[in-house]
ZADRENMAR-811082 format. One line per 8 residues: number of its first residue (from 1); for each residue x, y, z of C-alpha. Coordinates in Angstrom, 1 decimal, padded with zeros to 4 digits, always signed. Each point is the difference from the previous one (the first is absolute). Layout:
% ZADRENMAR-811082
NUM) X:Y:Z  ...
% end
This chain:
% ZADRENMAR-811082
1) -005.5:+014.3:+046.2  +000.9:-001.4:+003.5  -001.0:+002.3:+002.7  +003.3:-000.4:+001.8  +003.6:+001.3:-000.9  +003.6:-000.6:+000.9  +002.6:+000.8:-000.6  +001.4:-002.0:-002.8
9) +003.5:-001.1:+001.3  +002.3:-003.5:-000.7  -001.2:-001.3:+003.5  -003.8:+001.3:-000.5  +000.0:-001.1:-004.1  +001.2:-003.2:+001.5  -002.6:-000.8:+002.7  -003.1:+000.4:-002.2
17) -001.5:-003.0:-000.9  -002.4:-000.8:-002.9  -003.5:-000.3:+000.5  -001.5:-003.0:-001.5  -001.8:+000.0:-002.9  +000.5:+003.4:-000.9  +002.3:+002.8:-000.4  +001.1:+002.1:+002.3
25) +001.2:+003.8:+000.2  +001.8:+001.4:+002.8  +000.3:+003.9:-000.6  +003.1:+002.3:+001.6  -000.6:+002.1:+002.6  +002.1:+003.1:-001.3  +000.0:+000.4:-003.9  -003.8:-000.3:-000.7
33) -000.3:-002.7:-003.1  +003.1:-002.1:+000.5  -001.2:-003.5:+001.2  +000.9:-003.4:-000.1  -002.1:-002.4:-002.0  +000.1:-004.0:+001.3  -001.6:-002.7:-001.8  -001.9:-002.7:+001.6
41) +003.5:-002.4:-000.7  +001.6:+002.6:+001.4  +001.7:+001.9:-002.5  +000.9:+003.9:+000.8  +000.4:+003.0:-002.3  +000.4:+003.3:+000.7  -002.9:+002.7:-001.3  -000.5:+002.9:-000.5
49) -003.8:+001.2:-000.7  -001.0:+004.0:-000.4  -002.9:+001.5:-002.1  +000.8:+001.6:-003.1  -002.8:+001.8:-001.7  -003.0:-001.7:+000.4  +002.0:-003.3:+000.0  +001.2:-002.3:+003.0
57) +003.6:-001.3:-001.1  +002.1:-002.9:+001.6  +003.6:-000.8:-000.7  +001.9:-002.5:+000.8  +003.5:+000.9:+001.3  +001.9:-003.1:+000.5  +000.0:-003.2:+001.8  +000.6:+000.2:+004.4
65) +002.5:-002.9:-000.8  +001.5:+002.0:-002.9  +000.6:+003.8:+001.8  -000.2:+001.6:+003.6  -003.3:+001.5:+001.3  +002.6:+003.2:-000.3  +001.0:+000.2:-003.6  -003.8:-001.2:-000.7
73) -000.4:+003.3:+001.8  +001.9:+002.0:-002.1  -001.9:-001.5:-003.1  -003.0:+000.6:+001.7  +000.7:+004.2:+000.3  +001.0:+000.1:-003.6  -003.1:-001.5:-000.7  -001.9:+002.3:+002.3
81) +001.4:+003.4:-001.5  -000.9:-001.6:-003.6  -003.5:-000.3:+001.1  +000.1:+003.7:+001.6  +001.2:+001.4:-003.3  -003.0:-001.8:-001.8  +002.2:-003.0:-001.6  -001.9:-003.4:-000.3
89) +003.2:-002.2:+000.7  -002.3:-003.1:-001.5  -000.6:+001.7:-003.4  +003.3:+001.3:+000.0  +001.5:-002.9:+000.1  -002.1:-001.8:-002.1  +000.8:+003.3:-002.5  +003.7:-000.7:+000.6
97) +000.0:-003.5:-000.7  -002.1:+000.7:-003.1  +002.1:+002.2:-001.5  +002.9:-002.4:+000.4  -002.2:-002.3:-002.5  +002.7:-000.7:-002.8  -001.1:-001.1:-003.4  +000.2:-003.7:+000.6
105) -001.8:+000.2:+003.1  -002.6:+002.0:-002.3  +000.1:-002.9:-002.6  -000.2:-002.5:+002.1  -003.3:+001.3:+002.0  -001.3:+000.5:-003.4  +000.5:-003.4:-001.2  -001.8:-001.6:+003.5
113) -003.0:+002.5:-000.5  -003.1:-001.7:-002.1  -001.1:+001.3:-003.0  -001.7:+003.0:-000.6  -002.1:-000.2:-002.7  -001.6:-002.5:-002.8  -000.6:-003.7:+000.4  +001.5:-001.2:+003.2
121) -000.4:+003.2:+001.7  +001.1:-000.3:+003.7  +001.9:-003.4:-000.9  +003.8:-000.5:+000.3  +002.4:+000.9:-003.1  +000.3:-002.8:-002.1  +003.5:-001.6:+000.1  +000.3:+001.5:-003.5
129) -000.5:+003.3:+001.3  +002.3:-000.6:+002.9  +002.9:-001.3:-002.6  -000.7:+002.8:-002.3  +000.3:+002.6:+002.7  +002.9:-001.7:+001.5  +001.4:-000.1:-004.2  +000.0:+004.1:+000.1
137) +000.9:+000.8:+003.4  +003.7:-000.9:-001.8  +000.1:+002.6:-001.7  -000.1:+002.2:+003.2  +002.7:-001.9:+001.9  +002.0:+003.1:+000.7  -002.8:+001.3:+001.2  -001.6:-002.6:+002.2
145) +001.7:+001.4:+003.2  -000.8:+003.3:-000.5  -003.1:+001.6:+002.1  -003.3:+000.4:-002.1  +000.5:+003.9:+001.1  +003.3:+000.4:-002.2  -001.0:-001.4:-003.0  -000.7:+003.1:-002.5
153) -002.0:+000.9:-003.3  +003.3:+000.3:-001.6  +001.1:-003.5:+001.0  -002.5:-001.4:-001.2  +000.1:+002.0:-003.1  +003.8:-000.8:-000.8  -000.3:-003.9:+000.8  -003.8:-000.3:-002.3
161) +002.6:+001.4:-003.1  +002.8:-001.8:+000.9  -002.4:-003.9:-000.4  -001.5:+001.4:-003.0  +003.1:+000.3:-001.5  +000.0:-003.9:-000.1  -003.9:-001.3:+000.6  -002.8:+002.8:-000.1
169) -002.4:-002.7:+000.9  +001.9:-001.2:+003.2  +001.4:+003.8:+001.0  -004.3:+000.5:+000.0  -000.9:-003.4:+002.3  +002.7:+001.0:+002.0  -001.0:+003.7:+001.2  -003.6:-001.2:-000.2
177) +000.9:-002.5:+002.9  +001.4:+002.8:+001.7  -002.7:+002.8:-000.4  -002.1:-002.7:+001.1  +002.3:-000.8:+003.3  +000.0:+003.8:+000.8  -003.5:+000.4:-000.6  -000.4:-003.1:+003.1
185) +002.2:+002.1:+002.2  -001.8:+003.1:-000.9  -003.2:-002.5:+001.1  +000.6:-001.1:+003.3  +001.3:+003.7:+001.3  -001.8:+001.0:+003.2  -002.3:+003.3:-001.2  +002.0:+002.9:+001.1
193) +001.4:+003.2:-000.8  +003.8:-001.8:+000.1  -001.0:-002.8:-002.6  +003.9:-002.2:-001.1  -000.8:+000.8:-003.6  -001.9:+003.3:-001.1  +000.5:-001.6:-004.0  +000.7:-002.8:-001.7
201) +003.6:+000.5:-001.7  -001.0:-002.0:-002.9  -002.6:+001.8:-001.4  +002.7:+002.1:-000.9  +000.1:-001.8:-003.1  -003.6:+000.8:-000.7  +000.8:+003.9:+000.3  +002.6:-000.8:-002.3
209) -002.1:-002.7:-002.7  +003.4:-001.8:+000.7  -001.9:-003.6:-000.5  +001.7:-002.3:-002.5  -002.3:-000.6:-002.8  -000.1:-003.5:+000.1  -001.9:-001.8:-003.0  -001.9:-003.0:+000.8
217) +001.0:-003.3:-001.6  -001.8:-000.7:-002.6  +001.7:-003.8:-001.0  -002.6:-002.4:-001.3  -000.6:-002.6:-002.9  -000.8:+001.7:-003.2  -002.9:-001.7:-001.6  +001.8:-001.1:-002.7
225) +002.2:-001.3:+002.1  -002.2:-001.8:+002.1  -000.1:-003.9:-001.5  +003.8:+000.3:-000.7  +000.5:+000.6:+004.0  -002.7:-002.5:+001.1  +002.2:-002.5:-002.6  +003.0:+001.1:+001.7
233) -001.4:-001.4:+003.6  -000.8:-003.0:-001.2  +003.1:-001.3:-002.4  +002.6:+001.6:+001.3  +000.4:-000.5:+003.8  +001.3:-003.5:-000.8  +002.6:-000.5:+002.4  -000.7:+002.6:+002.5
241) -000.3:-000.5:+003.9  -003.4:-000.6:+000.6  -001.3:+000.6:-003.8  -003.1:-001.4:+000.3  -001.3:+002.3:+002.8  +002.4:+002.7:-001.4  -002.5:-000.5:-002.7  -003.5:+000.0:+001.1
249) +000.5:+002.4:+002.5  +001.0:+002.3:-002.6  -003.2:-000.9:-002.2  -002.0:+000.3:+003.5  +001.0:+003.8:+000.1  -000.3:+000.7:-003.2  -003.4:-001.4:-000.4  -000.8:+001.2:+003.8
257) +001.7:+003.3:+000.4  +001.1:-001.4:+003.5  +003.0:+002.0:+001.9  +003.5:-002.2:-000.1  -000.3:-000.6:+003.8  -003.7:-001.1:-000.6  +001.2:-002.5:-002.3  +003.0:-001.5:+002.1
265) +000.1:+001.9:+003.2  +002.7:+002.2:+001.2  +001.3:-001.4:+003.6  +001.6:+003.6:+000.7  -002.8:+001.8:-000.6  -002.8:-002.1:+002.0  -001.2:-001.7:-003.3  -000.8:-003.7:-000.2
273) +000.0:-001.8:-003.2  -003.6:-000.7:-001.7  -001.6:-003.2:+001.9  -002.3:-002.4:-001.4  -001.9:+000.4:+002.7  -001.2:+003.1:-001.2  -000.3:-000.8:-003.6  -003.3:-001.5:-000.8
281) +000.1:-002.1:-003.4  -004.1:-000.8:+000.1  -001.0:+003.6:+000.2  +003.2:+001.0:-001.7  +001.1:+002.7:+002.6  +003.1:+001.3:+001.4  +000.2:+001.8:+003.1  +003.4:+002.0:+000.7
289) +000.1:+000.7:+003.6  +001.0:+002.9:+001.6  +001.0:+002.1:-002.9  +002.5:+003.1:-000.1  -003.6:+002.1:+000.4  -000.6:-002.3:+003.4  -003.1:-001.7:-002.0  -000.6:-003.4:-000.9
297) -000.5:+000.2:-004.2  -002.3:-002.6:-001.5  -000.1:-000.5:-003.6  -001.1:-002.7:-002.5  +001.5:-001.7:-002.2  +000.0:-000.5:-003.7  -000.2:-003.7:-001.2  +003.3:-000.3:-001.6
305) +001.6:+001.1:+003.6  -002.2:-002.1:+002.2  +001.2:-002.9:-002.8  +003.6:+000.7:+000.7  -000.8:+000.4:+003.8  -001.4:-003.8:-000.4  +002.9:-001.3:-001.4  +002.5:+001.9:+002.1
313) -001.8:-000.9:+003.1  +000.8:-003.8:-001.1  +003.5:+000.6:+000.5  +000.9:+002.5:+002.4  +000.8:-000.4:+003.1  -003.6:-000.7:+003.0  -000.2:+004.0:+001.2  +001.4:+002.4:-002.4
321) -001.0:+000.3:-003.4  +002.8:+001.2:-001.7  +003.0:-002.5:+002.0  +001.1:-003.2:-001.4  -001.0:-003.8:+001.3  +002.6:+000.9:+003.0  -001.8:+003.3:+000.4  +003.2:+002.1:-001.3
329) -001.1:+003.3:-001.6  +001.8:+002.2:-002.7  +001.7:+002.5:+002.2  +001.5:+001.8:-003.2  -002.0:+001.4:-003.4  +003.4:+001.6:-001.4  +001.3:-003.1:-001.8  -003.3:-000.8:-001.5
337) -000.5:+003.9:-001.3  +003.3:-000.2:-001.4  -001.1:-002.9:-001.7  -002.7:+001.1:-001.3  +002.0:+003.5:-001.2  +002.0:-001.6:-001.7  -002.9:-002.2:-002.5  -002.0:+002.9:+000.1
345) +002.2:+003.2:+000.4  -002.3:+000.8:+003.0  +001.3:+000.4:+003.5  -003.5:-000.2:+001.8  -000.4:+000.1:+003.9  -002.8:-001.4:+001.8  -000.9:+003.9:+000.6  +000.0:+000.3:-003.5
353) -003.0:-002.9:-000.5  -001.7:+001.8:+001.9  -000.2:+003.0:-001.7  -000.6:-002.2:-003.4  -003.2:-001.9:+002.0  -001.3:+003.7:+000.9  +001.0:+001.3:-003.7  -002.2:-002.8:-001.6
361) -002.8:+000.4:+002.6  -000.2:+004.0:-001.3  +000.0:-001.3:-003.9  -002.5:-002.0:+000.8  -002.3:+002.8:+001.5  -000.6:-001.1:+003.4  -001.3:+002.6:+002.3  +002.8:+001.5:+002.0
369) -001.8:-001.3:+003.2  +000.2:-003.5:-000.8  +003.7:+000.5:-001.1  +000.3:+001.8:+003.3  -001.4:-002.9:+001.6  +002.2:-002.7:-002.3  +003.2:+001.9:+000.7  -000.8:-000.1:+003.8
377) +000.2:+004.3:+000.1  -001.2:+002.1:+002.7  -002.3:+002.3:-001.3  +001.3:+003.0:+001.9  -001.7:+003.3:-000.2  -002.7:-001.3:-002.8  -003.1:-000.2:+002.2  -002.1:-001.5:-002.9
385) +002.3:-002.9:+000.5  -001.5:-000.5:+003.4  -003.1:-000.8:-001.3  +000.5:-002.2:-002.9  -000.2:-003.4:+001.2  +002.0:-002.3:-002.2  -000.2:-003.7:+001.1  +002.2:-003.0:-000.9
393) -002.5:-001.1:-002.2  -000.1:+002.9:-001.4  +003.6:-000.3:-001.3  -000.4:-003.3:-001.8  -001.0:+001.2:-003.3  +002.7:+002.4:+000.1  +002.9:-002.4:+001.0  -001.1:-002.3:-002.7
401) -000.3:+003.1:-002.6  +003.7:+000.6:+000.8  +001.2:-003.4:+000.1  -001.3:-000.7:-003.5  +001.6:+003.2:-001.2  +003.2:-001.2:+001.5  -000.4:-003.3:-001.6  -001.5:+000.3:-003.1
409) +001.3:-002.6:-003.2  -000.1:+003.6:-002.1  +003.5:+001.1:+001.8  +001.6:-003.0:-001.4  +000.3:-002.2:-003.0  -000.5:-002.9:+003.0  -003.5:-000.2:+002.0  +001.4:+001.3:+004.0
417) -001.3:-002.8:+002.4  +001.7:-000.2:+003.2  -001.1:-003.6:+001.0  +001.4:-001.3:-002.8  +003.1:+001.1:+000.5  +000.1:-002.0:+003.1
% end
């Protein structure tokens, strides 16, 4: 603090002049605290500064340009009989303005805060994430508005019934997004007695087991099924947009187990198509980058794929493997897995190969750790898993094993060769 005082008046607020290169306070000569703070440009504020505790607090009452040095004064005693009755005017405001947090203010810091735990911890939300989150806070529009403070157990309780009534599975991702935004603002509360939220109002529906039972999808190929469908992709996309990559992408994830967006890329959700540059046909490797885990996956390839990757790569377009000779991508499975419904009676998803490249893996007795490692899983709370070291190379055998399966003459009356299909 400056050793000398004034008055602080219009004409004496006025005549003070900044001093360069650093900031300046000028403290009033009759209400100990109240001063005037000037910045080396030259900007003033009124202050206010008083212990409180064991703590030295400044606050900001307004702008010299913006108020009189009186009303500043008047700020400045309300101020002072706060900090005479023990009230830290900071934390109290920064309490006030917390608890005027409403629940899209609470989403909204939630969906800019990295994530917490597994691969990628500390790393921005995916734009998946973002979208999804975005996807469910629709089903709280009414309550968007509303401070985090007023939104109840039996809110929360009614709505969760009321989107079972029509998707379990989405009433569940929705309230899980929201314990999950609660849980942030819970988080990021100072530690004090007067904490915003004492409980999460979601885990009401624990109290209650309230939790939709939500099956998980079980859609894949039967195996008697499986040279019908692989007939299916290859005779009857005639005609379609883009058949020919329709097609082999299709095989590719069957044969590969590879996510949609792995295959051809999802512009929304950050995913770029499969590049040649990161397929290599010598070694026979594939590399997806950046995965929905945030990990590159690496996995051989069979020889029937790496043929069909040959022959593809002689007519797509220069960087993606999966685009035509302009470099056009199918943007749209649905007209090729209605196709192949209606030959086969199967409407199959690319989710669905998935499962069916994991289902044959497990009839064929590979060790969970390599179909851990095939499938791209995290390993989650399995510490064995953390030590078994299962290489690229070590996958080969396995890949082939499964193609072979997938393609063996004994499914049909015809011998199953994709090259020659070409």
């Amino acid at each position: 603090m400056a050793e000398d005082r004034v008055k602080l008046t219009k004409t004496t607020v006025a005549k003070i002049e900044p001093a360069e290169g650093k900031q300046l306070l000028v403290w009033d000569s009759e209400l100990r605290g109240f001063g005037l703070r000037v910045s080396p440009g030259g900007a003033k504020a009124f202050i206010m500064q008083r212990r409180v505790g064991k703590n030295t607090r400044r606050v900001t009452i307004g702008r010299a340009g913006d108020m009189t040095p009186e009303a500043a004064r008047k700020r400045a005693l309300t101020l002072a009989s706060q900090f005479a009755d023990g009230i830290d005017p900071v934390a109290e405001r920064k309490r006030q303005e917390a608890r005027s947090m409403t629940l899209r203010d609470a989403f909204e810091d939630y969906m800019r805060a990295p994530k917490k735990k597994g691969g990628g911890r500390g790393a921005p939300k995916k734009a998946r994430t973002i979208r999804d989150i975005e996807k469910c806070m629709r089903r709280f529009d009414d309550w968007l508005d509303k401070p985090v403070t007023e939104i109840t157990g039996s809110m929360v309780k009614k709505r969760h019934a009321e989107i079972v009534e029509t998707s379990p599975a989405q009433a569940n991702l929705a309230f899980r997004y929201l314990r999950a935004a609660f849980n942030h603002v819970i988080a990021d509360a100072d530690d004090d007695r007067d904490a915003l939220l004492s409980r999460n109002p979601v885990d009401r529906l624990n109290r209650l087991n309230q939790w939709a039972e939500v099956k998980p999808a079980k859609g894949h190929i039967p195996e008697g099924k499986l040279a019908d469908w692989i007939e299916a992709v290859q005779t009857g996309l005639v005609g379609l947009k883009n058949e020919n990559e329709a097609r082999d992408a299709l095989l590719f994830m069957l044969l590969t187990g590879a996510r949609l967006a792995e295959a051809l890329g999802n512009p929304l959700d950050g995913y770029q198509p499969l590049a040649w540059s990161d397929v290599d046909l010598e070694r026979r490797i594939v590399v997806f980058r950046n995965t929905k885990n945030r990990t590159d996956h690496e996995l051989p390839l069979g020889s029937e794929l790496a043929s069909l990757l040959k022959a593809r790569k002689a007519v797509s377009g220069p960087d993606f493997v999966f685009s035509n000779p302009n470099g056009a991508l199918p943007t749209d499975l649905r007209s090729a897995y209605h196709r192949i419904e209606a030959k086969t009676g199967l409407y199959v998803t690319a989710h669905d190969l998935r499962r069916t490249f994991a289902t044959v893996a497990s009839k064929l007795d590979i060790s969970a750790y390599k179909l851990k490692r095939l499938t791209n899983h995290i390993s989650g709370g399995d510490v064995t898993a953390g030590y078994v070291q299962v290489t690229t190379e070590d996958l080969r055998d396995a890949m082939q094993r499964i193609e072979d399966y997938m393609l063996s003459p004994g499914r049909t009356a015809d011998v199953v060769q994709l090259e020659a299909r070409r």
